[in-house]
N, C-alpha and C positions, 0 to 999 in steps of 0.2 A: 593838782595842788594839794599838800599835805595842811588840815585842819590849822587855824593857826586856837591858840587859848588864850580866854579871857573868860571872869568870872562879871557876872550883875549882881549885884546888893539894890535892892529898891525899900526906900523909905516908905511905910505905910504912909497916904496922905501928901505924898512927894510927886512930883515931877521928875523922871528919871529918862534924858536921850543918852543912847549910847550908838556911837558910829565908827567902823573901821574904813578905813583906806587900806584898797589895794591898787597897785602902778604893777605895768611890765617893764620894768626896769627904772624908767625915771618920768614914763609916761600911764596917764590914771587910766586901770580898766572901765573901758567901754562895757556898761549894762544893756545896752539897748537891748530890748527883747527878752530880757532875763524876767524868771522870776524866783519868789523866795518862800520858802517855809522854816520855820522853828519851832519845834518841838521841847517840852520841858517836861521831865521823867523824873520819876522822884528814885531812880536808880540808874548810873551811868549805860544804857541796856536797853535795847530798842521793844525788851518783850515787861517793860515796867510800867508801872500804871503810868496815865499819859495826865498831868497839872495841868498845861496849857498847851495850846497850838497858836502862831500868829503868822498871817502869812502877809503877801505884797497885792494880794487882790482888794479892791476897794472895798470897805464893808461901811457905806455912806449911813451918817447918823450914828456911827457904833462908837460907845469908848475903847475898845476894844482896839490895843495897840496896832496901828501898821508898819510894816517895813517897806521903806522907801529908797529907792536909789536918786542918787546924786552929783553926778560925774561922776569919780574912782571911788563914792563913798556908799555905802549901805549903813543906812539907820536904821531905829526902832524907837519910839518917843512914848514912855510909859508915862501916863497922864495920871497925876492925883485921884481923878474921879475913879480909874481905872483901880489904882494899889490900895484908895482908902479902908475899901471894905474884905481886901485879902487877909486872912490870916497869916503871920509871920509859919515860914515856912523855908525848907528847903530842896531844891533838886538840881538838877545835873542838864543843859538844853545842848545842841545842835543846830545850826543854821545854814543850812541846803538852799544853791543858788543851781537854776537850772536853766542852760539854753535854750532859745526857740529851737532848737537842732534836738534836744531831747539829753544833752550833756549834765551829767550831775555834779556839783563839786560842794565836800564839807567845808564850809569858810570858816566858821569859828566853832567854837566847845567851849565848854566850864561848865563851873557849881553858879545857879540861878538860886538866887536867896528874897525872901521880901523878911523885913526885920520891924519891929515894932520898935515906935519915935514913945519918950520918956519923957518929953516935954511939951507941957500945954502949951496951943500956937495961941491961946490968948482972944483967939477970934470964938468959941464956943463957949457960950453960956452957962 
């Protein structure tokens, strides 16, 4: 399967899911057994300094985004507490689903962005 693209923009202090569906034809892929990693480079280039890693292994108690499968969908669910204290920033991620069989496939790419919010939410003092 060729990468498909999409880009993240996360709001500092936002809440940000984003999920793709994949179907073999009109029926959703089967994850069972899969798992996932995503890598965020602040250069399209696997030998670029490395921003963030988020993978599908449980990291219980973490803010620390995971990626979840959901019938034919894989999410990621960037939490507030997660983006609030990120500097606005930019780079380039990757998203690797790999079989229990040991198979690799790039499902998504793009520019990974966190951008600084210009309006008080009114809730801080």
């Amino acid at each position: 399967m060729r990468a498909g693209e999409d880009n993240i923009v996360i709001e500092q202090g936002s809440t940000l899911r984003v999920g793709w569906s994949f179907n073999i034809g009109i029926i959703p892929q089967d994850f069972t057994g899969y798992t996932a990693r995503m890598q965020v480079r602040t250069k399209p280039r696997r030998d670029a300094t490395l921003m963030y890693t988020f993978t599908s292994e449980e990291n219980s108690g973490s803010i620390i985004p995971l990626i979840v499968f959901t019938g034919g969908e894989v999410s990621i669910t960037f939490g507030a507490a997660w983006s609030e204290d990120k500097e606005p920033d930019k780079g380039y991620f990757d998203l690797r689903l790999a079989t229990a069989g040991g198979e690799v496939e790039f499902a998504i790419r793009g520019e990974f962005s966190i951008v600084s919010t210009v309006t008080d939410d009114g809730l801080t003092p």
